[in-house]
C-alpha positions in Angstrom: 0.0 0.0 0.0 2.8 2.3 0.4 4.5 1.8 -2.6 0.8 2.8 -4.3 0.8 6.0 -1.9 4.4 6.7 -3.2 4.0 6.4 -6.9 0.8 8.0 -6.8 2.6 10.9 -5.0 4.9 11.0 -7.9 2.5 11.1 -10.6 0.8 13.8 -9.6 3.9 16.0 -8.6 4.7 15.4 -12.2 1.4 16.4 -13.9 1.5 19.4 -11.4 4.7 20.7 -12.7 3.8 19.8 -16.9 0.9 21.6 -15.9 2.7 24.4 -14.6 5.3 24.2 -17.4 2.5 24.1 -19.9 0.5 27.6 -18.7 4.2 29.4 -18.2 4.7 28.3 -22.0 1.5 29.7 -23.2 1.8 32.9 -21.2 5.8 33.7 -22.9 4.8 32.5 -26.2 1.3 34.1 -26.3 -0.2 36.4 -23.5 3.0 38.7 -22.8 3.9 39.0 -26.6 0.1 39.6 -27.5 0.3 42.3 -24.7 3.4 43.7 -25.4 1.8 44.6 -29.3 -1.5 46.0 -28.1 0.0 48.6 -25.6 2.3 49.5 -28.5 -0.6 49.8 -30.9 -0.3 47.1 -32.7 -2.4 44.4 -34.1 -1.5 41.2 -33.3 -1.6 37.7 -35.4 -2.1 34.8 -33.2 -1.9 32.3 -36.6 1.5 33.8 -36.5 2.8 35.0 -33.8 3.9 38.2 -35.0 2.5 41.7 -34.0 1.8 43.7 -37.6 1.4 47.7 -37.9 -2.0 49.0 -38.7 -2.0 51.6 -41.3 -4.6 53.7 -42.5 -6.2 53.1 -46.0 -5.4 56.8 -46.5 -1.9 56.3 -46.0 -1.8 53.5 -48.6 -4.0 55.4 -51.0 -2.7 59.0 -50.7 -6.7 59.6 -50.9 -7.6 62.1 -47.7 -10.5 60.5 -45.1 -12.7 63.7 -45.5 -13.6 62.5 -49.5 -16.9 60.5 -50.2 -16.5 57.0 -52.5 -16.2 57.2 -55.3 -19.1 54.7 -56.8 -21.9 54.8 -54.6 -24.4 55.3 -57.0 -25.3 51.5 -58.6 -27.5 52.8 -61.4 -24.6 54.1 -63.6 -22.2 51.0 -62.8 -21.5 49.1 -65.9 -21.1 45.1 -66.4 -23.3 42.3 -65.4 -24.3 41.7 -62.1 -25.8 38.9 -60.3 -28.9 40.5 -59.9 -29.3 41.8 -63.5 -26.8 39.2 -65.4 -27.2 39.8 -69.6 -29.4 38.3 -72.1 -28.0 36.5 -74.8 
C-alpha cells in the first residue's frame, strides 16, 4: 500500500509541474507577446505570432479620409451583375 501511496505521489507531482510548465509556456509565447503589441498599438496575429502595424487606407491610398466614395451610386455602374446578369 505504500508503494501505491508513493508512486501515486509521484504522478501527480509530475502532472503538477507539466501543468505548470504548460501555462508558463502559453503565457511567454502568447499572452505577454500579444500584450506587449497592443499597448504599442499594434495588431496582433495569433496564426503567427507576430505583431503587424496597422496603417490607414489613406496612408496606402494618398486619398484624404474627408472625401466621399467614389461609386456609390449603382444605377450608372457598368457590367453584369448577379442580380441583373445579360441576355443573350
Amino acid at each position: 500500500m505504500n508503494r501505491n501511496i508513493n508512486r501515486l505521489k509521484i504522478i501527480f507531482i509530475g502532472i503538477f509541474l507539466a501543468s505548470i510548465v504548460g501555462v508558463f509556456g502559453y503565457h511567454y509565447l502568447w499572452v505577454w507577446p500579444k500584450a506587449k503589441c497592443e499597448a504599442r498599438g499594434g495588431a496582433w496575429a495569433g496564426k503567427w505570432l507576430k505583431c503587424a502595424t496597422v496603417y490607414p487606407i489613406e496612408t496606402l491610398t494618398g486619398r484624404p479620409a474627408n472625401v466621399p466614395p467614389i461609386n456609390t451610386d449603382t444605377s450608372k455602374m457598368e457590367g453584369p451583375s448577379v442580380r441583373n446578369p445579360e441576355k443573350k
